[in-house]
MDTraj code that builds the backbone (N, CA, C; nanometers):
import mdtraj as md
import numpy as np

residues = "UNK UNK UNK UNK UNK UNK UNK UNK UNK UNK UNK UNK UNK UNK UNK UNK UNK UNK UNK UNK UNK UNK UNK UNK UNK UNK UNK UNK UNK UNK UNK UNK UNK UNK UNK UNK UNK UNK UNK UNK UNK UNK UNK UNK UNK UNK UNK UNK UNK UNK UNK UNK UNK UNK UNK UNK UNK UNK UNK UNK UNK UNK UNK UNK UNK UNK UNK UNK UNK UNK UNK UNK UNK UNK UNK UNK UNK UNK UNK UNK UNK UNK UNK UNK UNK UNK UNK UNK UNK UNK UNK UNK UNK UNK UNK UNK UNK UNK UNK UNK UNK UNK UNK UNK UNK UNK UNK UNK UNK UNK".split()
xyz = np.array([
    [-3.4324, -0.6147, -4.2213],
    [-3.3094, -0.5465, -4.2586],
    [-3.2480, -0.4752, -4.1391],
    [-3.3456, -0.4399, -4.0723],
    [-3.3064, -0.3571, -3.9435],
    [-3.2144, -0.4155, -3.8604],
    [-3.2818, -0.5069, -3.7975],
    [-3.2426, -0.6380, -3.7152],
    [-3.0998, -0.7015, -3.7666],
    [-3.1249, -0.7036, -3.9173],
    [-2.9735, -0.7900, -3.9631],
    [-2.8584, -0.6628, -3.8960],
    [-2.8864, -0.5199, -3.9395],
    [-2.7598, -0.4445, -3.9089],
    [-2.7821, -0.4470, -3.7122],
    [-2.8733, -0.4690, -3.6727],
    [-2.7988, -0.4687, -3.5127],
    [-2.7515, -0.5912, -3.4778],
    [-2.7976, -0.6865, -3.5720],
    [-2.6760, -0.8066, -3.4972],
    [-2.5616, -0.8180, -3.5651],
    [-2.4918, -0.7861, -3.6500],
    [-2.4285, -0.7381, -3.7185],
    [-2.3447, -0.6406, -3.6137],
    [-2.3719, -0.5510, -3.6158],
    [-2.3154, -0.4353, -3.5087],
    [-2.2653, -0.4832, -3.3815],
    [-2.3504, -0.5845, -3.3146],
    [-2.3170, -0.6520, -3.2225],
    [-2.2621, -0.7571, -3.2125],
    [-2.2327, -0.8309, -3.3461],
    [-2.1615, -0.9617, -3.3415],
    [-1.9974, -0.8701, -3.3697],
    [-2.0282, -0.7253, -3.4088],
    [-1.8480, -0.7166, -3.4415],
    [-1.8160, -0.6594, -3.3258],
    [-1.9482, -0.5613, -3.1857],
    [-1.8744, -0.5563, -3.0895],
    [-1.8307, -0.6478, -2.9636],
    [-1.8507, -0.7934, -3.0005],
    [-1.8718, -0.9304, -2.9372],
    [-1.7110, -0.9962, -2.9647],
    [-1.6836, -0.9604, -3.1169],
    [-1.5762, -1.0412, -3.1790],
    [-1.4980, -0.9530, -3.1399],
    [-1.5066, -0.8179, -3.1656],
    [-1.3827, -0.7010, -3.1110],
    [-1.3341, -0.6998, -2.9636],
    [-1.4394, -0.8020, -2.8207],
    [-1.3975, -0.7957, -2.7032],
    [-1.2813, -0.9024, -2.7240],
    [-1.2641, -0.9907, -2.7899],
    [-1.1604, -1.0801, -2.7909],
    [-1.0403, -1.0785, -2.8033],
    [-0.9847, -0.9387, -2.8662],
    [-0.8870, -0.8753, -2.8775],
    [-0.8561, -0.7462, -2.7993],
    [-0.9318, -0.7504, -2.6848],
    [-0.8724, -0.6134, -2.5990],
    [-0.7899, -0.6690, -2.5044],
    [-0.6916, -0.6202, -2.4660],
    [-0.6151, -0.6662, -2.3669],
    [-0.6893, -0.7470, -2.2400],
    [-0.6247, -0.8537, -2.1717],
    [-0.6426, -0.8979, -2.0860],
    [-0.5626, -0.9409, -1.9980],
    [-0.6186, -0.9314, -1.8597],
    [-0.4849, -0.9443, -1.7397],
    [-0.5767, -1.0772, -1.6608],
    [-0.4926, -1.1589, -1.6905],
    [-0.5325, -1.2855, -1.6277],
    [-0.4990, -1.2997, -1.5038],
    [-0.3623, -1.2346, -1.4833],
    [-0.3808, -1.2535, -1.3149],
    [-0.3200, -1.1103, -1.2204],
    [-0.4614, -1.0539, -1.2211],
    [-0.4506, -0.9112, -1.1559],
    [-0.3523, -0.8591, -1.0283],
    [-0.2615, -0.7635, -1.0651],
    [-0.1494, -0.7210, -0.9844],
    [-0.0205, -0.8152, -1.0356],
    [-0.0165, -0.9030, -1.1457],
    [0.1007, -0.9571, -1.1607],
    [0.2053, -0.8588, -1.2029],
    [0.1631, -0.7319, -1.2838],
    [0.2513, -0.6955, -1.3416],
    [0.3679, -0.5812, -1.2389],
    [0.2623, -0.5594, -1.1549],
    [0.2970, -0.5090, -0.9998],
    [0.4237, -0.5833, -0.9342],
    [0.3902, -0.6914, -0.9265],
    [0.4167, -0.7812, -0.8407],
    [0.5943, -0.7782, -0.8794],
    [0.5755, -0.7861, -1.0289],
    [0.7183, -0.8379, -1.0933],
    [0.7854, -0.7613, -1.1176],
    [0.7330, -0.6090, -1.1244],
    [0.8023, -0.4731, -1.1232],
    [0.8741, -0.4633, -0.9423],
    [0.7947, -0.5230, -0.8710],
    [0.8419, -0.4850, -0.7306],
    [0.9660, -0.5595, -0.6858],
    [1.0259, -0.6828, -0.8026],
    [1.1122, -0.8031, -0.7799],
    [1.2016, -0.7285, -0.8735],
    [1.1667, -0.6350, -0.9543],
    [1.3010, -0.6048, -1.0194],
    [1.3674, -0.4982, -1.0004],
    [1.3211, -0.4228, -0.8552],
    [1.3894, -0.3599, -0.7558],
    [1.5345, -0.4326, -0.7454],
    [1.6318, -0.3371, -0.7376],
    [1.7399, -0.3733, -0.7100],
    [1.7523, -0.3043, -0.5347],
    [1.7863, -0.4038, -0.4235],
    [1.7656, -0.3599, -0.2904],
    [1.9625, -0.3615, -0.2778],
    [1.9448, -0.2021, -0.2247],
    [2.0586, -0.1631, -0.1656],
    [2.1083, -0.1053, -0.0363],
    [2.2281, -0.1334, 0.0195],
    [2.2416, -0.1050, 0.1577],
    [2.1715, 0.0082, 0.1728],
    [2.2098, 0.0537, 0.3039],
    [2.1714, 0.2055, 0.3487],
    [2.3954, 0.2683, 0.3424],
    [2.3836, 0.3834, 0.2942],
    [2.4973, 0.4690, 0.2781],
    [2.5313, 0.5254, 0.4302],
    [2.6785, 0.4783, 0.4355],
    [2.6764, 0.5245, 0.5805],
    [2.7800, 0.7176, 0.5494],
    [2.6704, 0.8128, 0.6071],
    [2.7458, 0.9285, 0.5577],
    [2.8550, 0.9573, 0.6742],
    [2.9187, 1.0407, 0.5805],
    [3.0467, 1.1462, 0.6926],
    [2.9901, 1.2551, 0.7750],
    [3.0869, 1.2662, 0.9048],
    [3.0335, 1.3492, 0.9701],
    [2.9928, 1.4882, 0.9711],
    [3.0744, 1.5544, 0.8393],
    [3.0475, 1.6921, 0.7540],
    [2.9064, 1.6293, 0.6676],
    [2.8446, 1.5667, 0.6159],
    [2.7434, 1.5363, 0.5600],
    [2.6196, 1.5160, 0.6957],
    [2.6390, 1.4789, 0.7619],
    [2.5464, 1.4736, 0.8602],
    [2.5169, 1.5774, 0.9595],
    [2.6664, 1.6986, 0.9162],
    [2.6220, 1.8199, 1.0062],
    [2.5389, 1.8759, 0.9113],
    [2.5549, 1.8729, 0.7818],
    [2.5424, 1.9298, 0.6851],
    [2.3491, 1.9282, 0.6925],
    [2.3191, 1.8480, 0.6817],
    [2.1952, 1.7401, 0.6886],
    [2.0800, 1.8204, 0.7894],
    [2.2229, 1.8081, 0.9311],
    [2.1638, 1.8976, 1.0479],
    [2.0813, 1.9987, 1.0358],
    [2.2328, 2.1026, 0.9946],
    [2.2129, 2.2390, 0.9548],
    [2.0919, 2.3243, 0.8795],
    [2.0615, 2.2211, 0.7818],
    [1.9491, 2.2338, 0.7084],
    [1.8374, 2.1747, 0.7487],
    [1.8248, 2.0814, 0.7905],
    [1.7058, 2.0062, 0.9036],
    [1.6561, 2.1689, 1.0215],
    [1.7682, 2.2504, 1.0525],
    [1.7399, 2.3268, 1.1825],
    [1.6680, 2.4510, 1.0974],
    [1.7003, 2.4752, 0.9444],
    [1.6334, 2.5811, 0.8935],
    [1.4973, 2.5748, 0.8108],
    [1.4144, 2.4814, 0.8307],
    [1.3311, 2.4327, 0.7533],
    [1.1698, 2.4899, 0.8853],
    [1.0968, 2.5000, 0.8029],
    [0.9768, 2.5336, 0.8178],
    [0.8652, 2.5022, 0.7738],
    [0.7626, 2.4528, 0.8584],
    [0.6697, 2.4308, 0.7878],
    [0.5579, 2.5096, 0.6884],
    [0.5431, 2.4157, 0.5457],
    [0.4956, 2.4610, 0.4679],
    [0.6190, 2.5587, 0.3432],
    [0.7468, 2.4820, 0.3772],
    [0.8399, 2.5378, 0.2921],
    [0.8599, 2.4049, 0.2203],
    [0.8896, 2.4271, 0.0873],
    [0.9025, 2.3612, -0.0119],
    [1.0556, 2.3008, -0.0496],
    [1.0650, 2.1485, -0.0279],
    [1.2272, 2.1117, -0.0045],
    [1.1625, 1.9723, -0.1003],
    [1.2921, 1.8884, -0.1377],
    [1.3415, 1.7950, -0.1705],
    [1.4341, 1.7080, -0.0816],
    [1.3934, 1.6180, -0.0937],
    [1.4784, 1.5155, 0.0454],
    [1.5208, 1.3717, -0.0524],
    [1.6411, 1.3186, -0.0579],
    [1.6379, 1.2047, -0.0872],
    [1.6651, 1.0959, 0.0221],
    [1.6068, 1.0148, 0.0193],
    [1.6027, 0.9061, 0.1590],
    [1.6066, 0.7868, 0.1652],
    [1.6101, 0.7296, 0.2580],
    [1.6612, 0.5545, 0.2459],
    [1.4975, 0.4965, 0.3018],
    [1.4667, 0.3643, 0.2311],
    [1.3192, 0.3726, 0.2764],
    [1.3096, 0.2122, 0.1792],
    [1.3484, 0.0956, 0.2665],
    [1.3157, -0.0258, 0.2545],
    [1.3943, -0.0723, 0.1821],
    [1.5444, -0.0853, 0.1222],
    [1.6386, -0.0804, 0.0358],
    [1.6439, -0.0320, -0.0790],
    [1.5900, 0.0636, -0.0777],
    [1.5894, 0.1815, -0.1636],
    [1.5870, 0.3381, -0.1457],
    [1.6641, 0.4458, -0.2417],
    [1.6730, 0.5171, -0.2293],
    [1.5701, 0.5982, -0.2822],
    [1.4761, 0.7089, -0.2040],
    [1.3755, 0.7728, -0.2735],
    [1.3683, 0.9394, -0.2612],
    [1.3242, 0.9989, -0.3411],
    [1.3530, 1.1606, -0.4012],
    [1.2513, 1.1983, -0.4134],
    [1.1801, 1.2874, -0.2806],
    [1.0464, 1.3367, -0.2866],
    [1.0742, 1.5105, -0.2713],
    [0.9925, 1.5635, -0.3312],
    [0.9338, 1.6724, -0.2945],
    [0.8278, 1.7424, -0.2751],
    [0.7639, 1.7910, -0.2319],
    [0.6624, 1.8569, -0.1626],
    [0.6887, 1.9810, -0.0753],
    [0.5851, 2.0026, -0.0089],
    [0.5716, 2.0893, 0.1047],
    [0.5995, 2.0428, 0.2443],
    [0.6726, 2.0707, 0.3353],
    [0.6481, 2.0325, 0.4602],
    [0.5543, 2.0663, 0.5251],
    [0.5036, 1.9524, 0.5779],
    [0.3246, 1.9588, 0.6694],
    [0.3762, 1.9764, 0.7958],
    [0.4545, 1.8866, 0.8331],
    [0.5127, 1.8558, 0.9733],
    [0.6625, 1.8729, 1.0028],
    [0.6962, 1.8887, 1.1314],
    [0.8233, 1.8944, 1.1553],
    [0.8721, 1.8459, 1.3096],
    [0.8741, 1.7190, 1.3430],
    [0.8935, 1.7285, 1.4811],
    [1.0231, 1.6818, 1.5139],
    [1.1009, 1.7866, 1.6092],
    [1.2545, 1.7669, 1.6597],
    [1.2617, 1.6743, 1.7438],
    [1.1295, 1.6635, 1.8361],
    [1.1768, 1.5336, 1.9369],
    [1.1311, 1.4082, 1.8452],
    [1.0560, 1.3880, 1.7925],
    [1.0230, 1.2633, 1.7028],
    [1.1201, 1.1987, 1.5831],
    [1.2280, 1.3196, 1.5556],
    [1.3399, 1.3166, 1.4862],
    [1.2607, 1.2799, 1.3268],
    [1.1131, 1.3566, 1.3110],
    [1.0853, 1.3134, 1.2002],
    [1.0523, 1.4354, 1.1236],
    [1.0269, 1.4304, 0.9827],
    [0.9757, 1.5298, 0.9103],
    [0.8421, 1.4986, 0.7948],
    [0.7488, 1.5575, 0.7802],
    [0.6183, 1.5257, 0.6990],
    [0.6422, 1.6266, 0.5814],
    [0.6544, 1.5415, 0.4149],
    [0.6306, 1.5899, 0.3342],
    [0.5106, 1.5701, 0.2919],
    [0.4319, 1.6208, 0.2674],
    [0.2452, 1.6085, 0.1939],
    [0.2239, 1.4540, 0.2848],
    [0.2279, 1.3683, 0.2641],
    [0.1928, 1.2910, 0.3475],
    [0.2739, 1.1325, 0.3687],
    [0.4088, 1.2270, 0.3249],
    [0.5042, 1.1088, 0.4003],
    [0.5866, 1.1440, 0.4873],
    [0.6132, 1.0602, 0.6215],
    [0.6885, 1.0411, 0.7270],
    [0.8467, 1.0131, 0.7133],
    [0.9266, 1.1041, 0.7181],
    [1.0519, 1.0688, 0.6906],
    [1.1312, 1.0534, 0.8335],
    [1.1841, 0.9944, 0.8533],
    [1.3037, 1.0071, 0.9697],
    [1.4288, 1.1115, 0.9495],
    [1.4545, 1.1239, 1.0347],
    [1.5950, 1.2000, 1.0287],
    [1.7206, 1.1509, 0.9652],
    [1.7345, 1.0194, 1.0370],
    [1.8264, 0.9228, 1.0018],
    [1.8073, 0.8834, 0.8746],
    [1.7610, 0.8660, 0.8097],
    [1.7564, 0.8114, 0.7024],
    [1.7446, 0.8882, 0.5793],
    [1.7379, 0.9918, 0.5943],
    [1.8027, 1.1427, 0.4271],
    [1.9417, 1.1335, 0.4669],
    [1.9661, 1.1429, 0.3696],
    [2.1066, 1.1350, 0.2724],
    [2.0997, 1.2886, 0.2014],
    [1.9811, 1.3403, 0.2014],
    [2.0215, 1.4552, 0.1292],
    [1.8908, 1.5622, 0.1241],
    [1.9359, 1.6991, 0.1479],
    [1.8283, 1.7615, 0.1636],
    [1.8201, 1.9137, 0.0804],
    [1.7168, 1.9557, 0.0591],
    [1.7264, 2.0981, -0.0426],
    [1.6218, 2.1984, 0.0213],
    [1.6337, 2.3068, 0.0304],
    [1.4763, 2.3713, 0.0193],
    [1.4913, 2.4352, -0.0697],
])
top = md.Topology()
chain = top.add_chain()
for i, resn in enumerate(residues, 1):
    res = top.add_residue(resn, chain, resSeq=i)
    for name in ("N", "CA", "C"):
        top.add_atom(name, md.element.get_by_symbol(name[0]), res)
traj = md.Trajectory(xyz[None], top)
């Protein structure tokens, strides 16, 4: 009697693997999310937007807390964090652990 309820138990957790989801071909769903990116130019700004950009680029500090939106492979992206890094001759800026260029924000907050 014993025996009948553990195979029993185990034939329904045998029959129940047949119905759990399955990914037949791993990273597809990745793959097809990354194709339905819509890729767009880069925005060419005005020269009041790029002083603008400046201005705020010159008041920033590290370990101050900003929002940047940026151009980054034909797409536009909206991070925030902390600034780690800040280098003027490298024309770059480090949020937690991404590398932004100068050139390429469109828009900045602290």
């Amino acid at each position: 009697m014993v025996n009948d309820m553990k195979d029993t138990f185990f034939n329904r957790a045998d029959r129940a693997k047949q119905f759990a989801p399955f990914d037949a071909l791993r990273g597809l769903r990745e793959e097809l999310a990354k194709r339905e990116k819509i890729v767009m130019d880069k925005i060419d700004l005005s020269e009041d937007m790029k002083e603008e950009i400046d201005y705020t680029l010159h008041s920033i500090r590290p370990n101050d807390i900003i929002t940047v939106i940026y151009y980054s492979k034909g797409e536009y992206i909206k991070k925030c964090g902390m600034v780690s890094k800040f280098s003027a001759t490298n024309r770059t800026i480090k949020i937690v652990d991404t590398i932004i260029n100068f050139d390429d924000i469109v828009k900045i907050e602290i």
